[in-house]
C-alpha positions as CSV (number, residue, x, y, z in Angstrom):
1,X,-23.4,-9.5,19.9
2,X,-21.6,-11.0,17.0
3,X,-21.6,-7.6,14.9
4,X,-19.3,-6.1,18.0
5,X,-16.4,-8.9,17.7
6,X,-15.8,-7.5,14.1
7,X,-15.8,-4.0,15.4
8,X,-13.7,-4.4,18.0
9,X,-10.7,-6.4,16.4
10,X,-10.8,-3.8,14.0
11,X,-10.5,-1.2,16.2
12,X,-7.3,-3.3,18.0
13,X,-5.8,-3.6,14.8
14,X,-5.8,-0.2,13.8
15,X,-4.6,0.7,17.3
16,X,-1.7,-2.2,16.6
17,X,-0.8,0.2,13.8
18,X,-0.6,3.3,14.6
19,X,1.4,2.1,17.4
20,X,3.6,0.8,15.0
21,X,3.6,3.8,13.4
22,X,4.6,6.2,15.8
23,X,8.1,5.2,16.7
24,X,8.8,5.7,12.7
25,X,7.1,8.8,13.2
26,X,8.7,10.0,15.9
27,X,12.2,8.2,14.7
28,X,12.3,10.8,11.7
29,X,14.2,14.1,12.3
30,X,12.8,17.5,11.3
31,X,16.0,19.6,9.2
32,X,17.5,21.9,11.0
33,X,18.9,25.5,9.1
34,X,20.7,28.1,10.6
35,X,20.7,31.4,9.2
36,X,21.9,34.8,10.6
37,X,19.7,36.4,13.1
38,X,19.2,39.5,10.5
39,X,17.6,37.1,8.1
40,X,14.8,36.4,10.5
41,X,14.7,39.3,12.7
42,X,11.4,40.7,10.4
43,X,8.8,37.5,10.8
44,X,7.6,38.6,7.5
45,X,10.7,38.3,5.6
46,X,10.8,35.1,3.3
47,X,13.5,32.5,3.3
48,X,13.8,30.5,-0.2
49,X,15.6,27.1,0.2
50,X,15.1,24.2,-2.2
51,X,11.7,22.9,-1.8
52,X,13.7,19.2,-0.9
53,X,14.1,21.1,2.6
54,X,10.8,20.3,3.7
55,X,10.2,16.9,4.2
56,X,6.5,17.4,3.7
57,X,6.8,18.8,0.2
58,X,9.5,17.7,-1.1
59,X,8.0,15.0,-3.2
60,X,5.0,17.6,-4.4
61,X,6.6,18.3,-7.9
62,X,3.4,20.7,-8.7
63,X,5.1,23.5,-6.6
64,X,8.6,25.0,-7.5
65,X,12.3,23.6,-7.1
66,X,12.6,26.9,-4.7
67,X,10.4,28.0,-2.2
68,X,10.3,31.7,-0.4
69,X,8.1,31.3,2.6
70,X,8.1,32.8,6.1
71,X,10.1,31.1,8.6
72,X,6.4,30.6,10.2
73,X,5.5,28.7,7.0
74,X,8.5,26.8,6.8
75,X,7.8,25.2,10.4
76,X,4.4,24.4,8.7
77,X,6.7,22.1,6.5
78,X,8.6,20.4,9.0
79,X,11.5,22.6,8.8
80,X,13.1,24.3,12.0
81,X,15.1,27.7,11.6
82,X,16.9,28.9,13.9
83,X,19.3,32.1,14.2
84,X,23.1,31.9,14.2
C-alpha cells in the first residue's frame, strides 16, 4: 500500500508537467512560406531554404546551412508551405 503513494504522486507530477507544457507547446507558431504554385505543383520537386526554417532542425549544426527537401519533408520539420 505504501509503494502505490510514490507511484501515484509521480504519476500527478508528471501529469502537472506536461500540462504545463502544452500551452508552450501549442503557444509556438509553425513558419509559414509562400512560394508560387509552380514550385510545388510536382510533390517531388525540392524546396532549399536555410535549415534555420525549421524549428525542429535548426539547432542540429551536423546537417547543412541549406536544406532541399520535399515540401512533404519540410512539414516533417515544422514548416508549412503553401502556394501563392
Amino acid at each position: 500500500m505504501f509503494a502505490q503513494r510514490p507511484l501515484a504522486s509521480i504519476a500527478t507530477a508528471a501529469a502537472l508537467v506536461v500540462g504545463l507544457a502544452m500551452p508552450a507547446i501549442a503557444a509556438a507558431k509553425t513558419p509559414v512560406v509562400i512560394v508560387p504554385a509552380s514550385v510545388i505543383a510536382n510533390p517531388d520537386a525540392k524546396l532549399c531554404m536555410p535549415r534555420s526554417t525549421s524549428p525542429i532542425v535548426a539547432k542540429d549544426k551536423s546537417l547543412p546551412a541549406t536544406l532541399c527537401q520535399t515540401v512533404e519533408a519540410w512539414a516533417a520539420h515544422g514548416v508549412t508551405v503553401k502556394a501563392k
